[in-house]
N, CA, C and O atoms as a Tinker XYZ file with bonds, in Angstrom:
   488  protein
     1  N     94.061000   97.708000  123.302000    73     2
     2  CA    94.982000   97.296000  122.256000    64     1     3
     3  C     94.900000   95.801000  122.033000    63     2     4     5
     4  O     94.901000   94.960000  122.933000    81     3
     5  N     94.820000   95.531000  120.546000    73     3     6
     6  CA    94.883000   93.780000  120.375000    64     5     7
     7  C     95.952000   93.771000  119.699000    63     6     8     9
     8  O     96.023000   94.809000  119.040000    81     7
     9  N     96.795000   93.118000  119.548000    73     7    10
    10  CA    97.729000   92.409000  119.005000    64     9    11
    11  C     97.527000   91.194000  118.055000    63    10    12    13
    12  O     96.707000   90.328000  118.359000    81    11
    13  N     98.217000   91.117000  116.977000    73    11    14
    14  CA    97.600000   89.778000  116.223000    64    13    15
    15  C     98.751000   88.945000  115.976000    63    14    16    17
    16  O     99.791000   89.597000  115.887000    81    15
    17  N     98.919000   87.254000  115.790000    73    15    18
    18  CA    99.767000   87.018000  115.364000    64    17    19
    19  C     99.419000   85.435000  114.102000    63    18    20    21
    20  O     99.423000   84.333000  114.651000    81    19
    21  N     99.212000   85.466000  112.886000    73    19    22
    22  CA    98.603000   84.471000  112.548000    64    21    23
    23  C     99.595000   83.201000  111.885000    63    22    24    25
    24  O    100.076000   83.327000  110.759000    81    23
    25  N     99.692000   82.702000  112.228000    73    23    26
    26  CA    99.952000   80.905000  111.901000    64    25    27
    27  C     99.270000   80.311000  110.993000    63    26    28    29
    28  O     98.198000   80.802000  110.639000    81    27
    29  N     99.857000   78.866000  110.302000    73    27    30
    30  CA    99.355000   77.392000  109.589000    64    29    31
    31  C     99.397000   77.677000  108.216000    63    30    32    33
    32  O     98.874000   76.881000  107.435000    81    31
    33  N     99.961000   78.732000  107.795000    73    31    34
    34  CA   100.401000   79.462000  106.075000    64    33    35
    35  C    101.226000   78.027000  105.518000    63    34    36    37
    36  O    101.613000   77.246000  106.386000    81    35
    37  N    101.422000   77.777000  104.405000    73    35    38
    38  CA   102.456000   77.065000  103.743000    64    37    39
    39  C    102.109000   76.580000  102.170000    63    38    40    41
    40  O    101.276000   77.126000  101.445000    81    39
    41  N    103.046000   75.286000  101.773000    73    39    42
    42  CA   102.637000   75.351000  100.909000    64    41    43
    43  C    101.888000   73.898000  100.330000    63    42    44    45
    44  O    102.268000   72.771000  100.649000    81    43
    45  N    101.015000   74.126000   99.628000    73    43    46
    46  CA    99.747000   72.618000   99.277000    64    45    47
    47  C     99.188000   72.413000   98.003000    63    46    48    49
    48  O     98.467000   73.239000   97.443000    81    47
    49  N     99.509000   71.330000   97.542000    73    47    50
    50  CA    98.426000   71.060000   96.479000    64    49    51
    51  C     97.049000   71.526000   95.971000    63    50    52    53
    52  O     96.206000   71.750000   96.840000    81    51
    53  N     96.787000   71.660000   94.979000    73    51    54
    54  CA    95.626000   72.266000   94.713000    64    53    55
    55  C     94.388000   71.013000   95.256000    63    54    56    57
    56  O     94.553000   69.799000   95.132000    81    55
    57  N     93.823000   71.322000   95.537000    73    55    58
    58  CA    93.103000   70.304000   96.355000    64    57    59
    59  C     92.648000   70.014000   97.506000    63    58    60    61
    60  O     91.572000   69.429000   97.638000    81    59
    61  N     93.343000   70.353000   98.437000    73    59    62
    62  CA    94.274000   70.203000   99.947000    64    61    63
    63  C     93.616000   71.122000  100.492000    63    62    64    65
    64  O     92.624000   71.671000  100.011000    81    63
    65  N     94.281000   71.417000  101.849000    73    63    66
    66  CA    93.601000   71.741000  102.721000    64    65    67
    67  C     94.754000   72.344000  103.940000    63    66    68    69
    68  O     95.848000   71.881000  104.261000    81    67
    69  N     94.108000   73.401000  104.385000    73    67    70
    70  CA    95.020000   74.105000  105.552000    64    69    71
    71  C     94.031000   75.084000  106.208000    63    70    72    73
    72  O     93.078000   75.701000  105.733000    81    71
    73  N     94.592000   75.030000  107.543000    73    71    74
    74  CA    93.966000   75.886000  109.025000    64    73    75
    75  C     94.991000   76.671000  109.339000    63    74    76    77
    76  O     96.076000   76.455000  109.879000    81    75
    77  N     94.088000   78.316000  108.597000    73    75    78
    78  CA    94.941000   79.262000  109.313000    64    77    79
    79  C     94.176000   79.359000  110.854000    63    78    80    81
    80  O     93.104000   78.943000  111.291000    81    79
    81  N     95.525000   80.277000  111.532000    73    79    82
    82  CA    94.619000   80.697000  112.579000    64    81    83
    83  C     95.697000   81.781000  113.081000    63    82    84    85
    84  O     96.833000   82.037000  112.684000    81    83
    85  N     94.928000   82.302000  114.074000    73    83    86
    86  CA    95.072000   84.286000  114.548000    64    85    87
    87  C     94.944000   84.290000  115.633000    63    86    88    89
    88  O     93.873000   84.315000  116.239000    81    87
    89  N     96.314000   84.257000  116.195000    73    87    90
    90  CA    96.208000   84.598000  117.873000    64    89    91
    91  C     95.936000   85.841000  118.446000    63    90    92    93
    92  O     96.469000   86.770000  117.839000    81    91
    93  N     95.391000   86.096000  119.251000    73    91    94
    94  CA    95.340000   87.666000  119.734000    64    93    95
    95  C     95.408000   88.030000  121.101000    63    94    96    97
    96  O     94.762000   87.326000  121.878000    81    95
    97  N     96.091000   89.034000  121.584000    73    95    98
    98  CA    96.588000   89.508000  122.783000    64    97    99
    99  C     95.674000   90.585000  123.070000    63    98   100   101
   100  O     95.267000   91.348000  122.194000    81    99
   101  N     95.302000   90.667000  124.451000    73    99   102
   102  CA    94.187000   91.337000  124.775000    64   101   103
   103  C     93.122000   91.322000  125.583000    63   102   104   105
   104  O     92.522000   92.086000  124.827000    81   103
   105  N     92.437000   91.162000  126.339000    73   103   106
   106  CA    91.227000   90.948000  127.155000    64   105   107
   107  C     90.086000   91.309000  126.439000    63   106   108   109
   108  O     89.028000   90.838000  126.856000    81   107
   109  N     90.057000   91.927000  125.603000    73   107   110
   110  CA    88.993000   92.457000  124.811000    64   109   111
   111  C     88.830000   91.731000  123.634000    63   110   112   113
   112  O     87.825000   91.910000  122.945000    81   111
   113  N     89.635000   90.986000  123.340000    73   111   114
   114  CA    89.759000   90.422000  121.634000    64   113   115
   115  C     87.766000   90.538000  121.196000    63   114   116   117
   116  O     87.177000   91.045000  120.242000    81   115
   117  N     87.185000   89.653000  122.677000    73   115   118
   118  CA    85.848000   88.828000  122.484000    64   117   119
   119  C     85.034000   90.247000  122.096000    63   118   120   121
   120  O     84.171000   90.030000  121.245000    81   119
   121  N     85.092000   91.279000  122.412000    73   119   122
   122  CA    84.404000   92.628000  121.998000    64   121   123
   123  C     84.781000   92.425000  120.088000    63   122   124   125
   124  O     83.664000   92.404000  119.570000    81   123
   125  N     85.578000   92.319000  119.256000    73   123   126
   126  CA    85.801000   92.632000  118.019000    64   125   127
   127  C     85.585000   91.860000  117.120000    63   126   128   129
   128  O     85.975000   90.692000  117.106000    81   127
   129  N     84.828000   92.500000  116.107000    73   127   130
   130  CA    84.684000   91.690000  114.607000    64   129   131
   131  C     86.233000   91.404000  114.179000    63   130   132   133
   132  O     87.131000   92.217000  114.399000    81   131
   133  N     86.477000   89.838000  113.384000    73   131   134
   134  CA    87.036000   89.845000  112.756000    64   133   135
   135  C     87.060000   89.180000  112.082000    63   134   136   137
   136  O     86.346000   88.178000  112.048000    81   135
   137  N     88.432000   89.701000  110.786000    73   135   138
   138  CA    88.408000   89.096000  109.378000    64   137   139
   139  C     89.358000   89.079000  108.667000    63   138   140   141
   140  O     89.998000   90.110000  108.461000    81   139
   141  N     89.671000   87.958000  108.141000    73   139   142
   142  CA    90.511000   87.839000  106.930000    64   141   143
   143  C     90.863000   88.491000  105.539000    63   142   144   145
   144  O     89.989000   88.788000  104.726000    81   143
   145  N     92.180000   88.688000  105.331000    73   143   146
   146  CA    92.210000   89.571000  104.051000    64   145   147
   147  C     93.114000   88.441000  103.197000    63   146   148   149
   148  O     93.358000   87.273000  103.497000    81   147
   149  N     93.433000   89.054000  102.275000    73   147   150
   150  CA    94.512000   88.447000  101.170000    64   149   151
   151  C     95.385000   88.775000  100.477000    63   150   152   153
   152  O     94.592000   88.607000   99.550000    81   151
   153  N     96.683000   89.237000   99.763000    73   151   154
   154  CA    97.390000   90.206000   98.875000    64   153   155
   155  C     97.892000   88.986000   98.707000    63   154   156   157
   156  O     98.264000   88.090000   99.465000    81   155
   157  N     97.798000   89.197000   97.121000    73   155   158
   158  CA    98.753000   87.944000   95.690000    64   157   159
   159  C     99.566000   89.187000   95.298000    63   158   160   161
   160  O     99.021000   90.251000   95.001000    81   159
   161  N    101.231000   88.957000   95.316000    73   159   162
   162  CA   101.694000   89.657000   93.816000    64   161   163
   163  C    101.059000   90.235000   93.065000    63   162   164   165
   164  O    100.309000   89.640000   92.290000    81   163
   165  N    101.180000   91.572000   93.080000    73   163   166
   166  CA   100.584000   92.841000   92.156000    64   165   167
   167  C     99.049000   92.865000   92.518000    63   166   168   169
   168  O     98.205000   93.625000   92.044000    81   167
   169  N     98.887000   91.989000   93.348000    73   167   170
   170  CA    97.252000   92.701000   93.640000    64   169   171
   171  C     96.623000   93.321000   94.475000    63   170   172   173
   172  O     97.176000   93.390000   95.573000    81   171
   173  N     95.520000   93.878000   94.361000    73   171   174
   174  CA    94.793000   94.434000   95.882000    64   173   175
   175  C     94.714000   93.541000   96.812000    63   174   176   177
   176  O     94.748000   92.327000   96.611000    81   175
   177  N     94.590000   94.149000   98.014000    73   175   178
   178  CA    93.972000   93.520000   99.094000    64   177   179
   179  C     92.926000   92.913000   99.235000    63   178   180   181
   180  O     92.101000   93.781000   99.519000    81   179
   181  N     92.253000   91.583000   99.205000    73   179   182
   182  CA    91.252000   91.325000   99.093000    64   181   183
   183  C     90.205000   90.487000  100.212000    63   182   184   185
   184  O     90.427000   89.286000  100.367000    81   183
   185  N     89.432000   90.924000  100.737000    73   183   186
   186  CA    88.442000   90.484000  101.508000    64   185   187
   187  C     88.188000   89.156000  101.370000    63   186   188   189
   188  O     87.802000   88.794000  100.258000    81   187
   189  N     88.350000   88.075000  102.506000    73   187   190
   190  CA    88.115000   86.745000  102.665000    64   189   191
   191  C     87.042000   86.189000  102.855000    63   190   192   193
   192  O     86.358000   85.528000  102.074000    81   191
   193  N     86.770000   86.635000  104.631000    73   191   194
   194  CA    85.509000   86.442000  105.717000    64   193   195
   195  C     85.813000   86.909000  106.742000    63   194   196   197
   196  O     86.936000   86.979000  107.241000    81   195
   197  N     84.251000   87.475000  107.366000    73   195   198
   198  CA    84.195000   87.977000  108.567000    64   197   199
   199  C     83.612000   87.216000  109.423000    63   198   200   201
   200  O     83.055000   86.181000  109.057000    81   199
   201  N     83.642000   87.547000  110.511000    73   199   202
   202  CA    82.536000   87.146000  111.613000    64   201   203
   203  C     82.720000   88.108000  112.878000    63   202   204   205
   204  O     83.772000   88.700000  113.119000    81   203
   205  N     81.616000   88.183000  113.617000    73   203   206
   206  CA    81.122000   88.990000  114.452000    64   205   207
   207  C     81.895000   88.255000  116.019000    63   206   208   209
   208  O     82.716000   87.425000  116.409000    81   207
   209  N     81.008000   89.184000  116.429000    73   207   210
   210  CA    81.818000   89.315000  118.238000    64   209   211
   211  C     81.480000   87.605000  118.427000    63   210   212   213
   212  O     82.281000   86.785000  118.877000    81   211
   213  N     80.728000   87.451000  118.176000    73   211   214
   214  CA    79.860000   86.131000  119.347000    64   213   215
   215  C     79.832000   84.661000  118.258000    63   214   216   217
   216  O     79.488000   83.504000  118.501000    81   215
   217  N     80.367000   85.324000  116.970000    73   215   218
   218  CA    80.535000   84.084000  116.128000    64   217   219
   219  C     79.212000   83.692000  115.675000    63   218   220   221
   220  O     79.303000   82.717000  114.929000    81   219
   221  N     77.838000   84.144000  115.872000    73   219   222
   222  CA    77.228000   83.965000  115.057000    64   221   223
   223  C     76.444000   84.456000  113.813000    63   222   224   225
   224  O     75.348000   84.246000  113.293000    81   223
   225  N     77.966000   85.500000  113.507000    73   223   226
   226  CA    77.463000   86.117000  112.250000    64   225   227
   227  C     78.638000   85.647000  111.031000    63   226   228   229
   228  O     79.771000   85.902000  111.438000    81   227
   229  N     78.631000   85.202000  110.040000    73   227   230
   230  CA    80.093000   85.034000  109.326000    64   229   231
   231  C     79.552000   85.650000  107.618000    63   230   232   233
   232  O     78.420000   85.865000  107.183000    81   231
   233  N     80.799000   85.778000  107.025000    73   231   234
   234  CA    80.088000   86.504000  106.014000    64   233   235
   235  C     81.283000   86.184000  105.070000    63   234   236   237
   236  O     82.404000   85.980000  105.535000    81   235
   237  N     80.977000   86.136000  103.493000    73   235   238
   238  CA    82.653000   85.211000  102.964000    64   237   239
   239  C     82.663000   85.761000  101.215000    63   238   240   241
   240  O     81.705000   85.796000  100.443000    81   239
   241  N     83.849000   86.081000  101.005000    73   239   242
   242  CA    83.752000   86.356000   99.138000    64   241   243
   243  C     83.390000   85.004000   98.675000    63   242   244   245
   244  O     83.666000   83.848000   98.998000    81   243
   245  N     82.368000   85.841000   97.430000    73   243   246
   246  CA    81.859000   84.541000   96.824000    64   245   247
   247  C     83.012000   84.066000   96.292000    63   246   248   249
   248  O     82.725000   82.880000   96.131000    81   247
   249  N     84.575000   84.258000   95.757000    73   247   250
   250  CA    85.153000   83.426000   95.357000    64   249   251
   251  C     85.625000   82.485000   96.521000    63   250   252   253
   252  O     86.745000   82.060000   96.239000    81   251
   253  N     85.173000   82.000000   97.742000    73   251   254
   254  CA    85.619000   81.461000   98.309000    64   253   255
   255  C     84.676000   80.720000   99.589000    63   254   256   257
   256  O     84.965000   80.202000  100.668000    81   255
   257  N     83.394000   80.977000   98.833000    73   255   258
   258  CA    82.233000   80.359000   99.644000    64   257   259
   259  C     82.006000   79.397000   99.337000    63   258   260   261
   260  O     82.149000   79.179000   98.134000    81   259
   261  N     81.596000   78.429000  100.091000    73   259   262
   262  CA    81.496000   77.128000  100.448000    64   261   263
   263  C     82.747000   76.201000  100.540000    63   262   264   265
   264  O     82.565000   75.028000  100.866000    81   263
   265  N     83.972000   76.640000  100.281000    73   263   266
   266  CA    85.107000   76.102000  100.526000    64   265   267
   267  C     86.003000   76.714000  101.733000    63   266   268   269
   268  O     86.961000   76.071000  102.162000    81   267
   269  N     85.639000   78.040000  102.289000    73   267   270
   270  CA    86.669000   78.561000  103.177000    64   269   271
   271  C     85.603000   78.247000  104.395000    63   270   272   273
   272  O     84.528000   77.767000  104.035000    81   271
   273  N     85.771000   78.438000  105.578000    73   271   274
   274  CA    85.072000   78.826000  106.968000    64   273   275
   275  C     85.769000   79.527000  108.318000    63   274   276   277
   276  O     86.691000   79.129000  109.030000    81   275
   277  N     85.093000   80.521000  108.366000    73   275   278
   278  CA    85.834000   81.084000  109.555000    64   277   279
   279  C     85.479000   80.947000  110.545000    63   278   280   281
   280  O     84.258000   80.808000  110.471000    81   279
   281  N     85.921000   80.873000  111.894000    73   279   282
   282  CA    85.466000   80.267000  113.223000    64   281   283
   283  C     86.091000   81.106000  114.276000    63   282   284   285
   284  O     87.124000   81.680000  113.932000    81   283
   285  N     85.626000   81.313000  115.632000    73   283   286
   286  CA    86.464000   81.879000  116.790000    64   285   287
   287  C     86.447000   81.172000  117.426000    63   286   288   289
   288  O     85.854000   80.186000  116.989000    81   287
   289  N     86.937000   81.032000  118.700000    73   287   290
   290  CA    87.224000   80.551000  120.001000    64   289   291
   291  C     87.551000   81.961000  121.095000    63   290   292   293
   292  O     88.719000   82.329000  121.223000    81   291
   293  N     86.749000   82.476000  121.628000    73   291   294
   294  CA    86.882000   83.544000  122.362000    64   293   295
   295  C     87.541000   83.073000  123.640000    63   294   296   297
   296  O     88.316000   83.800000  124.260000    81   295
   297  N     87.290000   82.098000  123.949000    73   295   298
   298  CA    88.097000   81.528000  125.332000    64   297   299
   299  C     89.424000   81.209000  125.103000    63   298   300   301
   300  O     89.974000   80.979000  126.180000    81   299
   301  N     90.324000   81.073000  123.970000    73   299   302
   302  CA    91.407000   80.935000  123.487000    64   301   303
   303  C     92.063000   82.223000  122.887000    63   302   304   305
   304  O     93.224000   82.555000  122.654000    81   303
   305  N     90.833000   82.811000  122.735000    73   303   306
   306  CA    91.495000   84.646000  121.717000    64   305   307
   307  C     92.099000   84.154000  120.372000    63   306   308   309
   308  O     93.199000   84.494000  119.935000    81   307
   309  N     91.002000   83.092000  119.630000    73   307   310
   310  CA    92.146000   83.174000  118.572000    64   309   311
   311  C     90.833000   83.139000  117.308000    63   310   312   313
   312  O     89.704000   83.318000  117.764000    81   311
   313  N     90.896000   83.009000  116.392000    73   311   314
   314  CA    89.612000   83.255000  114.961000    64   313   315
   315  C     90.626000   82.107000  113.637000    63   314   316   317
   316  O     91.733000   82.209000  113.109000    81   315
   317  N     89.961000   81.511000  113.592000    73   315   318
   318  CA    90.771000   80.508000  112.573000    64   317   319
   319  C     90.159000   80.947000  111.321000    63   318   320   321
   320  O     89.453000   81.956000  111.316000    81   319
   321  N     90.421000   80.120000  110.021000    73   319   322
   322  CA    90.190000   80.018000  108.914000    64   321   323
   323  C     90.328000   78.573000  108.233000    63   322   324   325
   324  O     91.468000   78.308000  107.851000    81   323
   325  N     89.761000   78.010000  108.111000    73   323   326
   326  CA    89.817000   76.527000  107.568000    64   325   327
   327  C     89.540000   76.931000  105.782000    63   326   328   329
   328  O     88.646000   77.654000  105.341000    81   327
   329  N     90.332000   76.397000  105.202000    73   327   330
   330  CA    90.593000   76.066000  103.747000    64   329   331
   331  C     90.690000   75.409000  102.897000    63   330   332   333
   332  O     91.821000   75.146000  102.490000    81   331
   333  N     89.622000   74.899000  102.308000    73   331   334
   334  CA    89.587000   73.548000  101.715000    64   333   335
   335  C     89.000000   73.672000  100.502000    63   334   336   337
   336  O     88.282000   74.609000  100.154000    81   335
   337  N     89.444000   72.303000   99.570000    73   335   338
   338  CA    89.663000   72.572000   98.070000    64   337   339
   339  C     90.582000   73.876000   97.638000    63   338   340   341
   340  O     90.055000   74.709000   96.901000    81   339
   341  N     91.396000   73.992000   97.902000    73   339   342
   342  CA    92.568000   74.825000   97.591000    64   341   343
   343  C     92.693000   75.027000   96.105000    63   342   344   345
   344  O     92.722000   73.966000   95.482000    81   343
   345  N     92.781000   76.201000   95.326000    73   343   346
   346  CA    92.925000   76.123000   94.157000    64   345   347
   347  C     94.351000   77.260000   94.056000    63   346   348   349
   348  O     94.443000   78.177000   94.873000    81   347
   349  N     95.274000   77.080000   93.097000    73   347   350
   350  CA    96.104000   77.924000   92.879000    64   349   351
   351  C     96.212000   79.477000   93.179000    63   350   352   353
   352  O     97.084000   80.196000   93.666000    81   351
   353  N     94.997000   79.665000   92.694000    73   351   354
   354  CA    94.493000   80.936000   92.855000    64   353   355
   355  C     94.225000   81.990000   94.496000    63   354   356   357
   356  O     94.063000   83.171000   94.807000    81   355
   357  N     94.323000   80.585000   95.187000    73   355   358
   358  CA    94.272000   80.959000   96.506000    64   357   359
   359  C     95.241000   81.781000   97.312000    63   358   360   361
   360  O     95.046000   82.542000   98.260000    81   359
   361  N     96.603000   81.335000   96.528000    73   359   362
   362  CA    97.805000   81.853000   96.825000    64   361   363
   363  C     97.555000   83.463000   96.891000    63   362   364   365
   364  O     96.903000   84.252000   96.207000    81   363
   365  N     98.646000   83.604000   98.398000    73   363   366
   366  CA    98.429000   84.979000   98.781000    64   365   367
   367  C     99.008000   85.157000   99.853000    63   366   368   369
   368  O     99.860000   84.317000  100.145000    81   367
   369  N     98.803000   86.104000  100.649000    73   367   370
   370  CA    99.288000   86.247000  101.908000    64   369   371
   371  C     98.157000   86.308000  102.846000    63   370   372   373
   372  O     97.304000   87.170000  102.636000    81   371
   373  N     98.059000   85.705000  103.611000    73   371   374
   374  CA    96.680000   85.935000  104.455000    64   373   375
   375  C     97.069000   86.646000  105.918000    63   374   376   377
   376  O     98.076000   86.505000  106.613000    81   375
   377  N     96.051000   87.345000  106.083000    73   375   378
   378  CA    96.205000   88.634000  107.339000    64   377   379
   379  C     94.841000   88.562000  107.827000    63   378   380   381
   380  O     93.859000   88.394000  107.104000    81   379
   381  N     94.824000   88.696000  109.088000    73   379   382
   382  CA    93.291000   88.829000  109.884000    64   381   383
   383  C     93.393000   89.980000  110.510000    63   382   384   385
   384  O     94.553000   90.376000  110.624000    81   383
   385  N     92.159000   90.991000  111.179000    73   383   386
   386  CA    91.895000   91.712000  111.566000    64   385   387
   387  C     91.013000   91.854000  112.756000    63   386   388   389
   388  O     90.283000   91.047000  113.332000    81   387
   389  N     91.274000   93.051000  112.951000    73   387   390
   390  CA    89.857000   93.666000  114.239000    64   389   391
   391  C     89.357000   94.594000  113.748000    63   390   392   393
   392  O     89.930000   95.250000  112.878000    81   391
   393  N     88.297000   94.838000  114.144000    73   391   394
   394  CA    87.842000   96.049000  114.381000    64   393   395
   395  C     86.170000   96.063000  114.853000    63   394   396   397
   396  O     85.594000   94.981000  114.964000    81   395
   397  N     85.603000   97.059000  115.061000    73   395   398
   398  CA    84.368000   97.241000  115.690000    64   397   399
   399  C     83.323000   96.514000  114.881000    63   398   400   401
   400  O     82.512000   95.877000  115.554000    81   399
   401  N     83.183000   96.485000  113.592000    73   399   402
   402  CA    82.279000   96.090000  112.936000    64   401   403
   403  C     82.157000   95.008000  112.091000    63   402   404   405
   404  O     83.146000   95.019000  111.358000    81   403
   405  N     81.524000   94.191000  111.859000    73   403   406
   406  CA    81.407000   93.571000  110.661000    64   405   407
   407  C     81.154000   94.304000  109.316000    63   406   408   409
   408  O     80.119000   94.886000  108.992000    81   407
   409  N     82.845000   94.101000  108.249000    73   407   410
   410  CA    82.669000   94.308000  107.244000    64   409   411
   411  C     83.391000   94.083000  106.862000    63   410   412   413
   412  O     84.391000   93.664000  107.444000    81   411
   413  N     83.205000   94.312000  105.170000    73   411   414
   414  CA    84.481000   93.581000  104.177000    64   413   415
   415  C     85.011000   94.305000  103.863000    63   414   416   417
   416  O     85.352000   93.935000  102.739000    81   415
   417  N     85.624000   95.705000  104.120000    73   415   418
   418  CA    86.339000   96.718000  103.933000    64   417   419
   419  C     87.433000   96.644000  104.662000    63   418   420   421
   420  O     87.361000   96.560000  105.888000    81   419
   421  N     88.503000   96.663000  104.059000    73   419   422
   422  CA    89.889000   96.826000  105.202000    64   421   423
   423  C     89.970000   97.939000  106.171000    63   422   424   425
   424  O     90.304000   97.812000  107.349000    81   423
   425  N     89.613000   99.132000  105.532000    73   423   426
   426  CA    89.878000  100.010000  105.925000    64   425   427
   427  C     88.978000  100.683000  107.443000    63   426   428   429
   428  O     89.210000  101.504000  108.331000    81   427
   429  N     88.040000   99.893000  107.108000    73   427   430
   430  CA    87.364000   99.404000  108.653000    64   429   431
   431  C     87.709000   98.658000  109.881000    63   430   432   433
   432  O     87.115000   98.682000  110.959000    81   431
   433  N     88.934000   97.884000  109.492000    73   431   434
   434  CA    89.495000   97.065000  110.749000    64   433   435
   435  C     90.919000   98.004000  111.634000    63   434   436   437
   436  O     91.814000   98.628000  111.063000    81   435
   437  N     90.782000   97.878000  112.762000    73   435   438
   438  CA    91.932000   98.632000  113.503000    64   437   439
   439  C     93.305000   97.648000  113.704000    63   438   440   441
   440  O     94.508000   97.898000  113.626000    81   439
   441  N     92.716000   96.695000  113.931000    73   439   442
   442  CA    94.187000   95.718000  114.255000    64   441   443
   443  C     94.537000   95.025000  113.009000    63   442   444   445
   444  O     93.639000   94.797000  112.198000    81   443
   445  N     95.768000   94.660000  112.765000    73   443   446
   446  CA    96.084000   93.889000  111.524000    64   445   447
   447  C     97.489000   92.708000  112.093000    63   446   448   449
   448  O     98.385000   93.148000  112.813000    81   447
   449  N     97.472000   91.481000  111.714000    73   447   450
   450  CA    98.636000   90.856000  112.318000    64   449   451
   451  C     99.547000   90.800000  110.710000    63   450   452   453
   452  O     98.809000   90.970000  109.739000    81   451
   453  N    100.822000   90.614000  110.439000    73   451   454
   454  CA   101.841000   90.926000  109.898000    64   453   455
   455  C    101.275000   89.515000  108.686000    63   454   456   457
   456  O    102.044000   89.516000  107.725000    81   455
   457  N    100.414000   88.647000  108.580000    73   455   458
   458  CA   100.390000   87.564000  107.389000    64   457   459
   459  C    100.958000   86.426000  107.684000    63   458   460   461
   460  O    101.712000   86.176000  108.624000    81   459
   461  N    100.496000   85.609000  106.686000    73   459   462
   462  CA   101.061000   83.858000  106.574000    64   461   463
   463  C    101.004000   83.709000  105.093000    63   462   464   465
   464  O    100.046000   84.172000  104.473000    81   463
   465  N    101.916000   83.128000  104.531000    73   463   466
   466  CA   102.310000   83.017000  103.175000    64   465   467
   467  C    101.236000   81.651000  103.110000    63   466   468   469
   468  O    101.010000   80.873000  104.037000    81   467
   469  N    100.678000   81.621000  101.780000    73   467   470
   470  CA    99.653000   80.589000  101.437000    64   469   471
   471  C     99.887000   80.512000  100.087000    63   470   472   473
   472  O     99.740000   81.413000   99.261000    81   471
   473  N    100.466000   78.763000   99.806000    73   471   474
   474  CA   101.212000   78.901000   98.286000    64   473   475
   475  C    100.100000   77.868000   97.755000    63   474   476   477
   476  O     99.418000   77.395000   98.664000    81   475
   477  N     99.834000   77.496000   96.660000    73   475   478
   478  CA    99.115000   76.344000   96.346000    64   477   479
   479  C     99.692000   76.021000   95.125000    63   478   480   481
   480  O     99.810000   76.843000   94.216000    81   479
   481  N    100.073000   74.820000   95.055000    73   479   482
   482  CA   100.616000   74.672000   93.713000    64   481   483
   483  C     99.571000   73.478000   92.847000    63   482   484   485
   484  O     98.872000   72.569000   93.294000    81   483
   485  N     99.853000   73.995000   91.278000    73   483   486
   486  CA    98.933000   73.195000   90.543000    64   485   487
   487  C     99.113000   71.693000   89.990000    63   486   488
   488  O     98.199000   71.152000   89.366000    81   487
């Protein structure tokens, strides 16, 4: 069982910059892919970035490549998200995951932590 709990949500200028990050409970965390999702008001769930067990696989929506990066720390159990150039649009709720595999499908991850509100104003 992993547990998730993610932090560093708030609210920022379009421009700006913020570090989520995803604590996780567990001895195993270092066994699991994980990844970031997103839900805006009235929308789907949407796929951020992944990365693999060992961190050297990462994988990212093009609306958010070359400005987002995801990172782990397996000796800490935690998978961050760094966010930069912030655009309005970013706004959402951000949620990270587990699960066995690398992918951008939600419905592939087993663990989910409860979100961090991510506002960006214009």
């Amino acid at each position: 069982q992993v547990q998730l709990v993610e932090s560093g949500g708030g609210l920022v200028q379009a421009g700006g910059s913020l570090r989520l990050s995803c604590a996780a409970s567990g001895r195993t965390f270092s066994r699991y892919a994980m990844g970031w999702f997103r839900q805006a008001p009235g929308k789907e769930r949407e796929f951020v970035a992944s990365i693999n067990w060992s961190g050297s696989s990462t994988n990212y929506a093009d609306s958010v490549k070359g400005r987002f990066t995801i990172s782990r720390g397996n000796a800490k159990n935690t998978v961050y998200l760094q966010m930069n150039s912030l655009k309005p649009e970013d706004s959402a709720v951000y949620s990270c995951a587990g699960g066995t595999y690398v992918t951008s499908r939600y419905s592939d991850y087993t663990y989910w932590g409860q979100g961090t509100q991510v506002t960006v104003s214009s």
